[in-house]
C-alpha positions in Angstrom: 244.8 13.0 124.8 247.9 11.1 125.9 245.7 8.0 126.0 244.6 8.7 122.1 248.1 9.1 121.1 249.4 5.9 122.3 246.6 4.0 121.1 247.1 5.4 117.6 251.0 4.6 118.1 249.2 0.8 118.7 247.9 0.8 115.7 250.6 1.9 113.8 253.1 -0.5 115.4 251.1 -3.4 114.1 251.9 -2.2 110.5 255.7 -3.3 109.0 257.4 0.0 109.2 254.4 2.5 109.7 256.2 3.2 113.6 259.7 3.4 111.7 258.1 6.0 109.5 256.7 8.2 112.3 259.9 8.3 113.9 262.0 9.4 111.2 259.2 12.0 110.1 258.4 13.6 113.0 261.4 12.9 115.7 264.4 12.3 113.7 265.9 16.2 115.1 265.0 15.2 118.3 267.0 12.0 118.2 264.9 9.9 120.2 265.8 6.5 120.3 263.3 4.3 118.3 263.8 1.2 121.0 262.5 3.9 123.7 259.6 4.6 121.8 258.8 0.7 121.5 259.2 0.2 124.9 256.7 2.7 125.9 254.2 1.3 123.5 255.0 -2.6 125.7 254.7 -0.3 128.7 251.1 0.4 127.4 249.9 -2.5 126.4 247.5 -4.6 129.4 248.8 -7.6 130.2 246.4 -10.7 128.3 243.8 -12.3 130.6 243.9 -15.9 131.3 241.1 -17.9 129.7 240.7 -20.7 132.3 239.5 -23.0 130.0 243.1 -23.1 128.8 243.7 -24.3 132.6 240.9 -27.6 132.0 242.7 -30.9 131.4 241.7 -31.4 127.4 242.4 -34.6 127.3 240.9 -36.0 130.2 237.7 -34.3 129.2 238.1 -35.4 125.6 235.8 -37.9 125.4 233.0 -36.3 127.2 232.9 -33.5 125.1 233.3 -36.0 121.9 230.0 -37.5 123.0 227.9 -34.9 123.4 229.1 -33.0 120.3 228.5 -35.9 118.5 224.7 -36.6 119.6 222.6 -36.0 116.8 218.8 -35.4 116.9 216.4 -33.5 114.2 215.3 -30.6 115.2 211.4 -30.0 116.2 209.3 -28.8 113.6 205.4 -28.1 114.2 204.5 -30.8 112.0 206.6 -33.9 113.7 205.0 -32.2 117.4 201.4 -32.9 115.1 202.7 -36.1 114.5 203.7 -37.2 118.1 200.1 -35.9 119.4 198.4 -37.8 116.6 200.3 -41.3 117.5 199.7 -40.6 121.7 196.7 -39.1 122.1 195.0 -39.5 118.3 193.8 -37.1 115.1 192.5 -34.1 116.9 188.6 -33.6 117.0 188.4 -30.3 114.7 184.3 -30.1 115.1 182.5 -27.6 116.9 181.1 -27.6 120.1 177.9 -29.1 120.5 176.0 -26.4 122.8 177.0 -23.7 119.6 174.8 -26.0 117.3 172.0 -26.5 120.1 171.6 -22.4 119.8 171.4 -22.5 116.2 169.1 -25.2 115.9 165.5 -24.3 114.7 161.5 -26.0 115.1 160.2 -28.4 112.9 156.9 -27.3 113.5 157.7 -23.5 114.1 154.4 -21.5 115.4 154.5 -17.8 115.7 153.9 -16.6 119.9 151.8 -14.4 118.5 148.1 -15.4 117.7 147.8 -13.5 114.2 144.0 -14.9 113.5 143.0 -13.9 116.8 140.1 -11.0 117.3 140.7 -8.9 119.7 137.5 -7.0 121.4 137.4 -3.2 121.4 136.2 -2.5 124.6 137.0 -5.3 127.4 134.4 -6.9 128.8 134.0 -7.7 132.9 137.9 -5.9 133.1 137.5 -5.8 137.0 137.1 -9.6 137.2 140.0 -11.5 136.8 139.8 -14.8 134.8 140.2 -17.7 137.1 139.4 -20.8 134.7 140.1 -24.0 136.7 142.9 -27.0 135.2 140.8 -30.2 134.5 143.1 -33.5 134.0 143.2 -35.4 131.2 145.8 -36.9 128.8 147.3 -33.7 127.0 150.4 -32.9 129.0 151.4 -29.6 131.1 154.3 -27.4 130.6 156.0 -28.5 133.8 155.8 -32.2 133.0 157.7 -31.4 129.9 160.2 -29.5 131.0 161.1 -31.8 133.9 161.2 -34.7 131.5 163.4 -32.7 128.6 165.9 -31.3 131.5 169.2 -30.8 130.2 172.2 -33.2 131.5 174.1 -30.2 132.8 170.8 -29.3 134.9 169.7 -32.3 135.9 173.5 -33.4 137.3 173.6 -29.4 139.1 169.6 -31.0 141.0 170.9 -34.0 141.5 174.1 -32.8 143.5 171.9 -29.8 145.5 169.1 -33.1 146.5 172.0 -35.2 147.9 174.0 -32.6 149.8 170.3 -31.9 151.4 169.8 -35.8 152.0 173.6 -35.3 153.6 172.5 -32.9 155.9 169.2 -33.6 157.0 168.8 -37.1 156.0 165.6 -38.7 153.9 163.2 -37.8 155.7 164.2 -34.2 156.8 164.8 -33.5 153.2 161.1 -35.2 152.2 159.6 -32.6 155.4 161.8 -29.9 153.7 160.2 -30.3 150.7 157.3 -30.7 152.1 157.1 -27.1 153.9 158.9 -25.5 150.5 155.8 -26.6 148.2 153.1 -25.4 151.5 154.7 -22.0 151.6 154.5 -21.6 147.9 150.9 -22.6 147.7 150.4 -20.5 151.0 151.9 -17.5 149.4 150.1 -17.7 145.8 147.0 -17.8 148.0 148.1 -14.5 149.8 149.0 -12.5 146.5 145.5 -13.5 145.1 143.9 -12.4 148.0 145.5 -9.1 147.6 144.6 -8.7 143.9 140.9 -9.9 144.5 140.7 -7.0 147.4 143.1 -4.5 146.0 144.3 -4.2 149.7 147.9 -4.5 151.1 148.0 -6.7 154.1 148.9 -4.5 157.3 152.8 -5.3 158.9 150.1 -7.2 162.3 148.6 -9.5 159.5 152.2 -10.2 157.6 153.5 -11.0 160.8 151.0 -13.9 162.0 151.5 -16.0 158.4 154.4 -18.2 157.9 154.4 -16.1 154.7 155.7 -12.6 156.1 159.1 -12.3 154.7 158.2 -13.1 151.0 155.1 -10.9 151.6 157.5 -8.2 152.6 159.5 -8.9 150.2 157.2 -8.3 146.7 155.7 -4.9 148.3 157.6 -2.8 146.3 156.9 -5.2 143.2 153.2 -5.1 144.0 153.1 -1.4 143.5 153.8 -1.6 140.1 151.1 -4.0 139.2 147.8 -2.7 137.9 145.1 -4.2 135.8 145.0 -7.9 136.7 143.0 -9.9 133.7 143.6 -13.5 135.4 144.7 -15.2 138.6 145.7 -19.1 139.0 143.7 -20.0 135.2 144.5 -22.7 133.1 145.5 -22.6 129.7 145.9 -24.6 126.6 147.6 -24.4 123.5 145.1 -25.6 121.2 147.9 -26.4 118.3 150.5 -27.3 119.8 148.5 -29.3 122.8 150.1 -28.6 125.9 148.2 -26.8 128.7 149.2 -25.1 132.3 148.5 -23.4 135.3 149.1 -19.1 134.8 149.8 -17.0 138.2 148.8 -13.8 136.9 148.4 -11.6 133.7 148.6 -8.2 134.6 150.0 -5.0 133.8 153.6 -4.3 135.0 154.5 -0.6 134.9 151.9 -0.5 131.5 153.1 -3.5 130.1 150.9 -6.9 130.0 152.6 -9.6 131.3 152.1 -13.2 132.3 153.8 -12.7 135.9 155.3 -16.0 137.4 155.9 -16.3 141.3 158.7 -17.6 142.7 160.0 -18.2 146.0 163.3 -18.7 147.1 166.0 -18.6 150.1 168.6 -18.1 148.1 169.3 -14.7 145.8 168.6 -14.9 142.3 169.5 -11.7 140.7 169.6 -12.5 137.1 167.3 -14.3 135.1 169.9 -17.3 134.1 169.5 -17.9 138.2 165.8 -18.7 137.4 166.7 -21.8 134.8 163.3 -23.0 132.6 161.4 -20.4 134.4 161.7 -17.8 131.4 160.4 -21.0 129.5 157.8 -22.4 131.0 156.8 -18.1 131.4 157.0 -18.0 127.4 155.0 -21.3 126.9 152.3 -19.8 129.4 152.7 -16.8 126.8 151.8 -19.1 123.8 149.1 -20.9 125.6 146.9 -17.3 126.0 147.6 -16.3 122.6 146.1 -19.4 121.2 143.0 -20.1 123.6 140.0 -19.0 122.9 139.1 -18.6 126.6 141.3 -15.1 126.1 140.5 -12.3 124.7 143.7 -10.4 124.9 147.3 -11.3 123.8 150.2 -10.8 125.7 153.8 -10.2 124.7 156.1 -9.7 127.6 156.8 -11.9 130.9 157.7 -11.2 134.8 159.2 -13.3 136.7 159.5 -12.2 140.6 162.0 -14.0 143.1 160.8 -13.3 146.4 162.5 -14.1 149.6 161.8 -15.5 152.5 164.1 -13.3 155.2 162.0 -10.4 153.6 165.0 -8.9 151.4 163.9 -7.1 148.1 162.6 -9.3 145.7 164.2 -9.7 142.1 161.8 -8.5 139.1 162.9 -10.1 136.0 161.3 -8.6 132.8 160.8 -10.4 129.4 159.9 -8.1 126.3 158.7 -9.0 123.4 162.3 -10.2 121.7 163.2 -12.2 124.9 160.1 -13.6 124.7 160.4 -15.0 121.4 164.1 -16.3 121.8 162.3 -18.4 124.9 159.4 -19.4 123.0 161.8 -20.8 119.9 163.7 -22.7 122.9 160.4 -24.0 124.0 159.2 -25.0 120.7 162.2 -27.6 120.9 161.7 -29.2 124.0 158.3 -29.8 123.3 159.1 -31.5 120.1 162.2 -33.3 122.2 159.4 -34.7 124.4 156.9 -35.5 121.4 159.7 -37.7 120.0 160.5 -39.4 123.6 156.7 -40.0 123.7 
């Protein structure tokens, strides 16, 4: 309270006459002294802090402080930073990526995967024999010519750098032997699953074990259970419009649903189908190919594609339905027309 009353006392003093006032109102039959009153109030009052600026020698910084203050520049504004990146680096490009227009793009010469003038037969006919129609060469080109000639820059350069770090390591030759042994074990293993289809028989663990097969053996058993009514094995195919033909692994049912199956072996783990690259293509070419030859009396819709491994681990089923099937097949249609214009 005493600290209120000497503020307000503050206040008043700073007024002509308000103190004077007070005194004579209030304390004038007390007779205190007015000069005792004002020396409490200068008793009060904090003593002023020194700025110690005050303490810098003005004049000696005078100058300095002229020049600065005196330094001029426009501020930055948006469009003069615009205009500095246009006169060091040029106009900025404003279009859009080129990969968004790639997924856009559509056929010239679009064909449906889908055969719609094709008969289909009521009843099959020889069911338990699987096709097996042999590839004869001649000038019409196969699916995995055009594909390894319409490779994509990205791809190609992601190859390129995988072939020379192998080269690094094992040098020419031990990468040409490498090879080598990679293209034996697939052939050997496409022979083993089409022994297993043609018998209906899986291979005991003593007969796994004396191939240099075993581990991707082991590795597609639990794929193989899955697989029923096998209507071709290693049969070629052609495209009678579009003229392109290929080499099929199987057609068969996977858990009810006809497929054109695609093996594939590999040491590394490829757990989702953008691991496989142009596999899902070349799978929805093969696709095409049956629906349009009249060697085949069926039409299929969906693909597998089935990454097995060669230390035996669990392979990787990849299913295509129907609408994966079709984005493939438009993505297809456009590298075969990219090699039709090359050629």
């Amino acid at each position: 309270m005493l600290l209120f009353r000497m503020k307000f006392l503050q206040l008043l003093s700073r007024k002509s006459g308000g103190l004077e006032m007070l005194f004579q109102v209030h304390f004038c039959q007390k007779q205190v002294q007015y000069m005792c009153l004002a020396t409490s109030t200068c008793l009060y009052s904090k003593k002023k802090k020194v700025n110690g600026y005050e303490q810098v020698d003005q004049e000696k910084y005078k100058n300095l402080v002229c020049s600065v203050t005196s330094y001029k520049t426009s501020a930055q504004t948006p469009e003069t930073l615009f205009e500095e990146d246009n006169l060091l680096y040029g106009p900025a490009n404003k279009r859009r990526s080129p990969v968004k227009n790639v997924e856009t793009k559509t056929p010239k010469n679009w064909i449906p995967l889908l055969n719609p003038n094709k008969r289909i037969p009521l009843l099959d006919s020889n069911s338990n024999l699987p096709l097996k129609i042999g590839l004869q060469k001649n000038k019409i080109p196969s699916v995995t010519s055009i594909l390894q000639q319409t490779i994509p820059p990205q791809q190609a350069l992601y190859l390129e750098r995988w072939k020379q770090k192998m080269i690094l390591k094992l040098g020419k030759d031990g990468f040409a032997e490498y090879t080598k042994n990679l293209f034996l074990q697939g052939s050997l293993f496409h022979a083993a699953l089409e022994s297993i289809f043609l018998s209906e028989e899986m291979p005991t663990k003593g007969q796994e074990e004396d191939t240099a097969i075993s581990g991707y053996l082991s590795s597609v058993q639990h794929v193989l259970k899955d697989i029923s009514e096998v209507k071709a094995l290693e049969s070629a195919v052609r495209h009678e419009t579009l003229q392109y033909l290929g080499l099929v692994d199987c057609v068969a049912k996977y858990r009810g649903q006809l497929c054109v199956i695609d093996w594939k072996t590999s040491e590394k783990s490829k757990p989702s189908l953008q691991n496989t690259f142009d596999n899902p293509l070349q799978v929805a070419a093969y696709i095409g190919a049956i629906n349009h030859d009249v060697n085949y009396d069926f039409q299929v819709s969906c693909g597998l594609i089935v990454v097995a491994y060669k230390n035996g681990s669990p392979a990787h089923p990849h299913f295509m339905d129907p609408d994966l099937c079709s984005q493939y097949w438009n993505k297809w249609l456009l590298r075969l027309e990219e090699y039709m214009e090359r050629n």
